[in-house]
Kinemage of the C-alpha trace (Angstrom):
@kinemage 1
@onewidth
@group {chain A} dominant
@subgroup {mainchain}
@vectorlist {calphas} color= white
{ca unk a 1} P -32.645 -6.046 -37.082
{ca unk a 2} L -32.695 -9.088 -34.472
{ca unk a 3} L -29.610 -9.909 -33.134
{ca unk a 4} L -27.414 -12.992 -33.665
{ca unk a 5} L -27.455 -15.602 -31.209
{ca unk a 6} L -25.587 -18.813 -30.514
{ca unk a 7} L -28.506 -20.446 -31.827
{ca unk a 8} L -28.182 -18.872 -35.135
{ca unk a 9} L -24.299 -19.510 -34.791
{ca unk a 10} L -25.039 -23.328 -34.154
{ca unk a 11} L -27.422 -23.624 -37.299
{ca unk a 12} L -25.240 -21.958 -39.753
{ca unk a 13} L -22.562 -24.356 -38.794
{ca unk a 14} L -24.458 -27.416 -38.669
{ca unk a 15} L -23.252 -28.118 -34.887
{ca unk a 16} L -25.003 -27.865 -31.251
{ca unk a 17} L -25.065 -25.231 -29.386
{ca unk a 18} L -22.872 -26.576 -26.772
{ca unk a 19} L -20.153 -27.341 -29.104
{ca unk a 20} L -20.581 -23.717 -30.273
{ca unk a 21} L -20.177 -22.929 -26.606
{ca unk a 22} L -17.030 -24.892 -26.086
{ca unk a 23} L -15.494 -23.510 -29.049
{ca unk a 24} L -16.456 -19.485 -27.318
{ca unk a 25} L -15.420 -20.624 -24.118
{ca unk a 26} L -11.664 -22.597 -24.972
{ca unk a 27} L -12.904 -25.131 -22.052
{ca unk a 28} L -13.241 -27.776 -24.346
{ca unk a 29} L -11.474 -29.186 -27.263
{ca unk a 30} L -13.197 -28.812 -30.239
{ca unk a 31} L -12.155 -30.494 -33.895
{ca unk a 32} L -10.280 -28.175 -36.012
{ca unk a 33} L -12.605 -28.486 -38.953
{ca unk a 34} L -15.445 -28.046 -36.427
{ca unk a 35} L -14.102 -24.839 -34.958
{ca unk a 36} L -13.107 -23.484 -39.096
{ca unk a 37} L -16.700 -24.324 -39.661
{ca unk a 38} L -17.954 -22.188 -36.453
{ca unk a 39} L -16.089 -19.018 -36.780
{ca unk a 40} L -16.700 -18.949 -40.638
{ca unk a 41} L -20.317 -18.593 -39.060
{ca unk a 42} L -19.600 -16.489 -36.658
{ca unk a 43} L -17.567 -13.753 -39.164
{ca unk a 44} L -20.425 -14.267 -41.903
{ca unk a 45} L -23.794 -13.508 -39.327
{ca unk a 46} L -21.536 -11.049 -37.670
{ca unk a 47} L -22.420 -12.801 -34.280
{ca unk a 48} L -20.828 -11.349 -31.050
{ca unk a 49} L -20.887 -12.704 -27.744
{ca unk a 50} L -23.011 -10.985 -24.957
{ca unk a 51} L -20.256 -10.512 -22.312
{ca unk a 52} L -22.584 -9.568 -19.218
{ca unk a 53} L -24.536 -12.773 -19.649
{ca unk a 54} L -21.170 -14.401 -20.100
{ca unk a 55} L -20.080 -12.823 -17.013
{ca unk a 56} L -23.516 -13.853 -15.050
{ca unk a 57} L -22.990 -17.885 -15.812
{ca unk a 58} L -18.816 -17.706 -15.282
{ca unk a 59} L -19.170 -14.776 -12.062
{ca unk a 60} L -16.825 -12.720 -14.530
{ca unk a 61} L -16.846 -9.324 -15.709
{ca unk a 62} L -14.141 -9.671 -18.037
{ca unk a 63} L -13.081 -6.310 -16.378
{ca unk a 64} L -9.917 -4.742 -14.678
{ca unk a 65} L -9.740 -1.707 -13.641
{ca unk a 66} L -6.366 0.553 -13.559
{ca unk a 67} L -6.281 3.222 -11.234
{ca unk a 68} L -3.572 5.762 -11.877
{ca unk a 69} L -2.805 9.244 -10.550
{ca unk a 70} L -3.210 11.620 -13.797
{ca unk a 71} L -4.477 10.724 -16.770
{ca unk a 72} L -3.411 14.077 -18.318
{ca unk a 73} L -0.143 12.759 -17.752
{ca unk a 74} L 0.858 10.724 -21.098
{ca unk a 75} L 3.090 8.015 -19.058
{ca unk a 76} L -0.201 6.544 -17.641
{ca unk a 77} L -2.046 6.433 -21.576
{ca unk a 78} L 0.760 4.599 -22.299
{ca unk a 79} L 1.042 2.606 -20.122
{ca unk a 80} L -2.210 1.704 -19.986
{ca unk a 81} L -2.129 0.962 -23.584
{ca unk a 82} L 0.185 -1.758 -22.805
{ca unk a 83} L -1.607 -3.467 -20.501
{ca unk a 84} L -4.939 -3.376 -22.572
{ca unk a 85} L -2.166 -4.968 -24.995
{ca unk a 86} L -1.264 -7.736 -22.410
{ca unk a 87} L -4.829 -8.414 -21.639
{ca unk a 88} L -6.536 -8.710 -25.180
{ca unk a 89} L -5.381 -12.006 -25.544
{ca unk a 90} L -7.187 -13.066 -22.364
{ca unk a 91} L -10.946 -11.297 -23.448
{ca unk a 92} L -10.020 -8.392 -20.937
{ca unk a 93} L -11.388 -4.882 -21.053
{ca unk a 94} L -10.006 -2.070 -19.141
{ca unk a 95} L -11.915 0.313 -17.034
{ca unk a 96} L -9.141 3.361 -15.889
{ca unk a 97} L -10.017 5.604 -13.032
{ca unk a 98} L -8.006 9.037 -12.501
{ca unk a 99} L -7.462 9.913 -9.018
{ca unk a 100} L -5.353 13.444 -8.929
{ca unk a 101} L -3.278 11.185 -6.733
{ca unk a 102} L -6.141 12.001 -3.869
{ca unk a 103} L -6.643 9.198 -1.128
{ca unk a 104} L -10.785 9.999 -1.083
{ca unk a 105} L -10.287 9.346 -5.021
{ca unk a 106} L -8.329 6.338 -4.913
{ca unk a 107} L -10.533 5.005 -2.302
{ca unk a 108} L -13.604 5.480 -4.504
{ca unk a 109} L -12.469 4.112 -7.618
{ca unk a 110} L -11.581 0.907 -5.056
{ca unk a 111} L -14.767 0.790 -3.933
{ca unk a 112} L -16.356 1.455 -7.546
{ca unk a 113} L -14.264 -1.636 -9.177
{ca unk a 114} L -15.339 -3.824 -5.823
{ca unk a 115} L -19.135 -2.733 -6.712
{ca unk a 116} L -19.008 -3.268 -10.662
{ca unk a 117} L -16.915 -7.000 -10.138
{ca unk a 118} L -14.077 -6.384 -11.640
{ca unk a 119} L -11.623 -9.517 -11.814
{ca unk a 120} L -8.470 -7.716 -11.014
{ca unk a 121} L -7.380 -4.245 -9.930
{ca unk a 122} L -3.659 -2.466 -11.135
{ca unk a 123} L -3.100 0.304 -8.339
{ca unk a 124} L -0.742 3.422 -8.849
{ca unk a 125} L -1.482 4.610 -5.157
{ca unk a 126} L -0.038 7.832 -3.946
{ca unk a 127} L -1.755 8.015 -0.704
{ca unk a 128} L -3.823 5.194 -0.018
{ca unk a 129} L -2.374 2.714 2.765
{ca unk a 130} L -1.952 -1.155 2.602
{ca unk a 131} L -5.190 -1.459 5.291
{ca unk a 132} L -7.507 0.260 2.654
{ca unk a 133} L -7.204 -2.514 0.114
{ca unk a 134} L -8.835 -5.213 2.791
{ca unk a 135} L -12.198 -5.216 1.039
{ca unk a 136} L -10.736 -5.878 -1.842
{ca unk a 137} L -8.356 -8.440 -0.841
{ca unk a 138} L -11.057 -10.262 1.471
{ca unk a 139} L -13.338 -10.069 -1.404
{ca unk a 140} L -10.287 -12.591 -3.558
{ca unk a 141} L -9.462 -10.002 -6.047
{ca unk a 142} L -6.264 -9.806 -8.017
{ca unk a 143} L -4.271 -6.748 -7.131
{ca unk a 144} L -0.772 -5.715 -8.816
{ca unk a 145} L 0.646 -2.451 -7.205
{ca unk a 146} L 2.504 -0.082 -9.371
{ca unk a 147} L 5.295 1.143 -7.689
{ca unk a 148} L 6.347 -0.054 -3.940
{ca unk a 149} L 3.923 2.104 -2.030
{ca unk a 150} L 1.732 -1.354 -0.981
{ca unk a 151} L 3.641 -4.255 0.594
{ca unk a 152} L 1.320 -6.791 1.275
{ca unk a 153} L 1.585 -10.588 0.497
{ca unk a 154} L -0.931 -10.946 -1.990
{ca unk a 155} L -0.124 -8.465 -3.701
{ca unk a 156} L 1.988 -8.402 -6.828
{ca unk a 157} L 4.045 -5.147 -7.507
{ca unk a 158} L 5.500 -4.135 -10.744
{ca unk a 159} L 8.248 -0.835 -10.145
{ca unk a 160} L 11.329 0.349 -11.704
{ca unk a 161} L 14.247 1.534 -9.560
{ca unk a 162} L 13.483 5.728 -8.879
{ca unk a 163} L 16.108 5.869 -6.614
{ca unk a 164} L 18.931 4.246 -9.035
{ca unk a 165} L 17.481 6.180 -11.802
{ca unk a 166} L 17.430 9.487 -10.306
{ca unk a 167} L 21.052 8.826 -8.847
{ca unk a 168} L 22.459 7.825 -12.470
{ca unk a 169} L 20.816 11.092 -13.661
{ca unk a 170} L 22.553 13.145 -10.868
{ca unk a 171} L 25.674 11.735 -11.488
{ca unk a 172} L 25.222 12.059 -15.287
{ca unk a 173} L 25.367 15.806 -14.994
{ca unk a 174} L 27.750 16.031 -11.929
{ca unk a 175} L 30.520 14.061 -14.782
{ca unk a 176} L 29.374 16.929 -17.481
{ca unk a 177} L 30.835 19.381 -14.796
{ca unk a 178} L 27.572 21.098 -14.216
{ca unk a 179} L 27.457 23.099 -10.927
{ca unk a 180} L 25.549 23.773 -8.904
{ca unk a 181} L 23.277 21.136 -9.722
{ca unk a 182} L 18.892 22.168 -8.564
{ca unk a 183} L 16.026 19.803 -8.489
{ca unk a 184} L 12.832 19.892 -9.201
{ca unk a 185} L 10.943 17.335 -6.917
{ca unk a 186} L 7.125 15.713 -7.006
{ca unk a 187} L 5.335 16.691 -4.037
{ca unk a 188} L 6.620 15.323 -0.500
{ca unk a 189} L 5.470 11.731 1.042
{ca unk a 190} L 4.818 10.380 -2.634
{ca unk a 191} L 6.909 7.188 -3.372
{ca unk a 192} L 8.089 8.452 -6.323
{ca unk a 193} L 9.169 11.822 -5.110
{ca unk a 194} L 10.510 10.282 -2.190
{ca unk a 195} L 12.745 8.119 -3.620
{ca unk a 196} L 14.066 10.094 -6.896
{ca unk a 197} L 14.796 12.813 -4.263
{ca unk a 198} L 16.824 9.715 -2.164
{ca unk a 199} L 18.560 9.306 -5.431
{ca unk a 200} L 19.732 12.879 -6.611
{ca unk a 201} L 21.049 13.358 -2.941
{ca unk a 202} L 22.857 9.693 -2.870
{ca unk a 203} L 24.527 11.181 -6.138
{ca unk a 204} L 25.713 14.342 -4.529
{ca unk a 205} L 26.779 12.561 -1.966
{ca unk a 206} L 28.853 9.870 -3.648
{ca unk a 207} L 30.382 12.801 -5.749
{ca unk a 208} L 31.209 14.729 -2.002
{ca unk a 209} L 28.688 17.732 -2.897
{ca unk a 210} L 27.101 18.887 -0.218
{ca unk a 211} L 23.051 19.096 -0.164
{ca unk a 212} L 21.942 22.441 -0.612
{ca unk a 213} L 18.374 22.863 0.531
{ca unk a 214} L 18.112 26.285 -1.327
{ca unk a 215} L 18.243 24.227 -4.576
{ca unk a 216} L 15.707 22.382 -4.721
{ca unk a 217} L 12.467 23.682 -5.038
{ca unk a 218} L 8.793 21.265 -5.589
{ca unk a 219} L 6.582 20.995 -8.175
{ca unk a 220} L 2.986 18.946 -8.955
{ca unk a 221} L 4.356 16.535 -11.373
{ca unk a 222} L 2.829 18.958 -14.385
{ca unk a 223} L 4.238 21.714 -16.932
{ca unk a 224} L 2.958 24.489 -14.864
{ca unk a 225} L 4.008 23.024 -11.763
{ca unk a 226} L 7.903 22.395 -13.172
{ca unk a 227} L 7.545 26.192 -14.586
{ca unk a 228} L 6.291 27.762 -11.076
{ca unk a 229} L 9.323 25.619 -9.652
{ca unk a 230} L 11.893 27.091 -11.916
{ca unk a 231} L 10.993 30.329 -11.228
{ca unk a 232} L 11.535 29.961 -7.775
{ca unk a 233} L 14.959 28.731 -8.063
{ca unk a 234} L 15.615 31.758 -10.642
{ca unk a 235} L 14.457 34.228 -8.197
{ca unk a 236} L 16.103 32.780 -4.919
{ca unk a 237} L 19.914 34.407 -5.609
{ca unk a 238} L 21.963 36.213 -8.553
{ca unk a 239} L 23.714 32.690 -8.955
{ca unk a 240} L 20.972 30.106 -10.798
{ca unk a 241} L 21.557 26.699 -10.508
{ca unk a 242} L 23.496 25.376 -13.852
{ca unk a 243} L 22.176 22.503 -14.293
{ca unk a 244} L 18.473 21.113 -12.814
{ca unk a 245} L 17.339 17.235 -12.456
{ca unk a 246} L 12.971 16.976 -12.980
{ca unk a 247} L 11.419 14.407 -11.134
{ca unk a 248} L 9.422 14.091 -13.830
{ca unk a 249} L 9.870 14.960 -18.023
{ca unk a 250} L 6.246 17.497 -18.027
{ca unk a 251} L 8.084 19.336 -14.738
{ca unk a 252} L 11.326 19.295 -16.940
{ca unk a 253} L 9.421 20.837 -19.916
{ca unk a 254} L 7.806 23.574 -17.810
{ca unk a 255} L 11.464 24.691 -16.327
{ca unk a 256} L 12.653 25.107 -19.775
{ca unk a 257} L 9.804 27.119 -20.514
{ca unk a 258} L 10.155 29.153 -17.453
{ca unk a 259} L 14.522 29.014 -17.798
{ca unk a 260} L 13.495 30.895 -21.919
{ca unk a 261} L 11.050 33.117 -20.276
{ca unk a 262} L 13.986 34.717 -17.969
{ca unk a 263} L 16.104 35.065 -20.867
{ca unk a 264} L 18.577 31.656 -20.301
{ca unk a 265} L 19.397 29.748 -23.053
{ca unk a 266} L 18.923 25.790 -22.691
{ca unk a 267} L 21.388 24.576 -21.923
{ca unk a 268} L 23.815 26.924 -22.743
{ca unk a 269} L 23.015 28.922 -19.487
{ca unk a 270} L 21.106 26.102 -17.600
{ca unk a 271} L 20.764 22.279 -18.540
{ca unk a 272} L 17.693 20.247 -18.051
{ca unk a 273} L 17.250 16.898 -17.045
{ca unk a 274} L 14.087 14.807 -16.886
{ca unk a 275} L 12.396 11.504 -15.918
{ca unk a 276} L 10.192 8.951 -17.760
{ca unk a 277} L 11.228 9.581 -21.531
{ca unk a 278} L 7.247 10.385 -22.747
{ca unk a 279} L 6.927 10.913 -26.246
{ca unk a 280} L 7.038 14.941 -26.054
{ca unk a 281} L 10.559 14.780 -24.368
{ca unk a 282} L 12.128 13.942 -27.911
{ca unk a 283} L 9.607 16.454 -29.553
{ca unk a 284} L 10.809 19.620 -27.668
{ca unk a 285} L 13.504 21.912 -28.418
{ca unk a 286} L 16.207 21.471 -27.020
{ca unk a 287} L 15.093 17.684 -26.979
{ca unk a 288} L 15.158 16.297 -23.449
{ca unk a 289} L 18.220 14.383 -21.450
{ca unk a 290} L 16.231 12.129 -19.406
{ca unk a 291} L 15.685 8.536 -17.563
{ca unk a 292} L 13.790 6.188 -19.661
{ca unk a 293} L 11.123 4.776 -17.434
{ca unk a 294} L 9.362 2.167 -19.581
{ca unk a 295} L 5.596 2.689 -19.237
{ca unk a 296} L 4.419 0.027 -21.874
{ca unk a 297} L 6.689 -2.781 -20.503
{ca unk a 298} L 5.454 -1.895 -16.817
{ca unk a 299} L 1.852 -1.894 -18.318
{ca unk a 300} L 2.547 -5.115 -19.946
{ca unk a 301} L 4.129 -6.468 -16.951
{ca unk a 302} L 1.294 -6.015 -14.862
{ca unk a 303} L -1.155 -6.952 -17.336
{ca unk a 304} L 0.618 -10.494 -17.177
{ca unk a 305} L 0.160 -10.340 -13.728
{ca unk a 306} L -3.284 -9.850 -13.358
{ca unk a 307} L -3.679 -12.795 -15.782
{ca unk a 308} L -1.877 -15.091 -14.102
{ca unk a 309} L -3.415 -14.207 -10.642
{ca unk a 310} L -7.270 -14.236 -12.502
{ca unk a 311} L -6.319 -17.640 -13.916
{ca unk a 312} L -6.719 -18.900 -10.562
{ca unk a 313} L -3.696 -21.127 -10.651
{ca unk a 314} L -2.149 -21.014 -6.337
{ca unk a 315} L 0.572 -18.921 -5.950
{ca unk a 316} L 2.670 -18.912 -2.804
{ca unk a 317} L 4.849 -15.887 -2.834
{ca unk a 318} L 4.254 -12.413 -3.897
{ca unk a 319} L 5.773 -11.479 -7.081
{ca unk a 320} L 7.811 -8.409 -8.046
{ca unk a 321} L 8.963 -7.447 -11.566
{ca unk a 322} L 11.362 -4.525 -11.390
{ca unk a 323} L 11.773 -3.085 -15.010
{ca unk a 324} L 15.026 -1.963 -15.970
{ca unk a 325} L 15.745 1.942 -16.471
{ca unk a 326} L 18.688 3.665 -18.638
{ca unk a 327} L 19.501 7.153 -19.361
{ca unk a 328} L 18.590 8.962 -23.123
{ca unk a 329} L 21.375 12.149 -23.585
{ca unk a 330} L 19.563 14.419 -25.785
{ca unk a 331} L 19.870 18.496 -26.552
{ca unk a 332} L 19.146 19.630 -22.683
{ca unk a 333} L 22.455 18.496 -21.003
């Protein structure tokens, strides 16, 4: 069957093909009967626009790309659902790239979204510096960091507060009289590791409890990893911790597992804590205590972003949308 064209699209309606093409493009105005008339002739022929050539005569892809650490991990589906969200409305498709939070991956998938034109990046970096984004920057494309890790001028950044988070979920289970208190952290030199470990000390701190090196052990941001962690706690004294803050809710789930395994009840004998709130941490049993770290509003956030930078409208500063955290209690502490 030969495919519909703007031609066919103008003839149905009984209009040129430019006005057709003003009514596609939004560039124009275009009478209100005129457009009806167009898009009944559009739905009925079951026309739909050719993007690339779109893209050749406008230099657009109609592309972003979202580079995140683990796509395994279901706070980045989620949030990239809500960005998709954020961009429908501007004809934007999403191309996601999944790094394993490696800088030779991260600097691929930069290179990869330079080669295929995307109009605007969104960046989770764990390990790639400010400097490697020049290319991209010289070559005028839209970049929104997620999380603080990039501080550059032209560069938007949407982040929560890890620190604050991680300190109110400290201090959470310090005022349920939990003690001692373990953590599992993300791996060392990672922004978020780093600072929700700057957090759960600030608590213990605040609360005069001393840092005790011996509990806290690191995991890889995964079930297994949080497991393996636990484990090591479990097996470094005849005194567990009694209660244990996860940098992150899949670590949190994999120290329960691992907490059941040695035979102690959750949380009767040990409470656990997470980060993030993903949609297994209610689903669980015990249900998970844990920091609610919105990933659709941070996907949305830098989905709004991107379309404000891509609009090409000057902007002078550098913006920064910090989205608000709180703290679920649920069935683990």
């Amino acid at each position: 069957m030969k495919d519909v064209t703007i031609v066919d699209v103008a003839h149905h309606a009984g209009v040129s093909i430019t006005t057709v093409s003003h009514a596609l493009s939004g560039k124009r105005r275009v009478a209100e009967a005129t457009r009806t008339r167009i898009e009944t002739s559009i739905r009925e022929l079951g026309y739909r626009p050719n993007a690339f050539a779109r893209g050749l005569r406008t230099e657009r892809s109609h592309m972003v790309a979202l580079i995140i650490p683990d796509i395994t991990n279901p706070y980045y589906p989620t949030l990239a659902r809500g960005m998709q969200d954020s961009l429908h409305a501007g004809g934007y498709q999403t191309l996601v790239g999944s790094t394993d939070g490696q800088r030779e991956q991260e600097l691929t998938f930069l290179t990869d979204s330079l080669q295929r034109r995307v109009d605007g990046i969104a960046f989770a970096s764990f390990a790639t510096s400010t400097r490697s984004l020049a290319p991209v920057l010289r070559a005028n494309i839209p970049v929104v960091s997620i999380g603080d890790k990039i501080q550059h001028d032209d560069v938007d950044c949407v982040r929560t507060d890890d620190a604050e988070g991680s300190r109110d979920a400290t201090a959470y289970l310090i005022e349920k009289g939990y003690d001692p208190i373990g953590m599992i952290g993300g791996p060392p030199g990672i922004l978020p590791s780093d600072h929700r470990l700057e957090g759960h000390r600030a608590a213990l701190r605040a609360a005069g409890v001393p840092f005790d090196p011996d509990l806290l052990a690191i995991g890889d941001f995964t079930r297994a990893g949080g497991a393996a962690a636990m484990r090591e706690l479990l097996g470094r004294g005849p005194h567990p911790p009694r209660a244990v803050f996860c940098a992150n809710d899949l670590m949190a789930i994999g120290a329960m597992d691992a907490a059941r395994e040695a035979g102690h009840g959750v949380p009767r004998d040990i409470a656990v804590m997470g980060y993030d709130d993903i949609e297994a941490a209610a689903l669980v049993t015990p249900d998970l205590t844990t920091v609610v770290n919105p990933a659709d509003e941070m996907g949305r956030a830098c989905g709004s972003l991107l379309l404000e930078r891509m609009s090409g409208q000057p902007r002078d500063t550098r913006r920064e949308v910090v989205i608000p955290h709180r703290l679920i209690a649920r069935g683990s502490a």
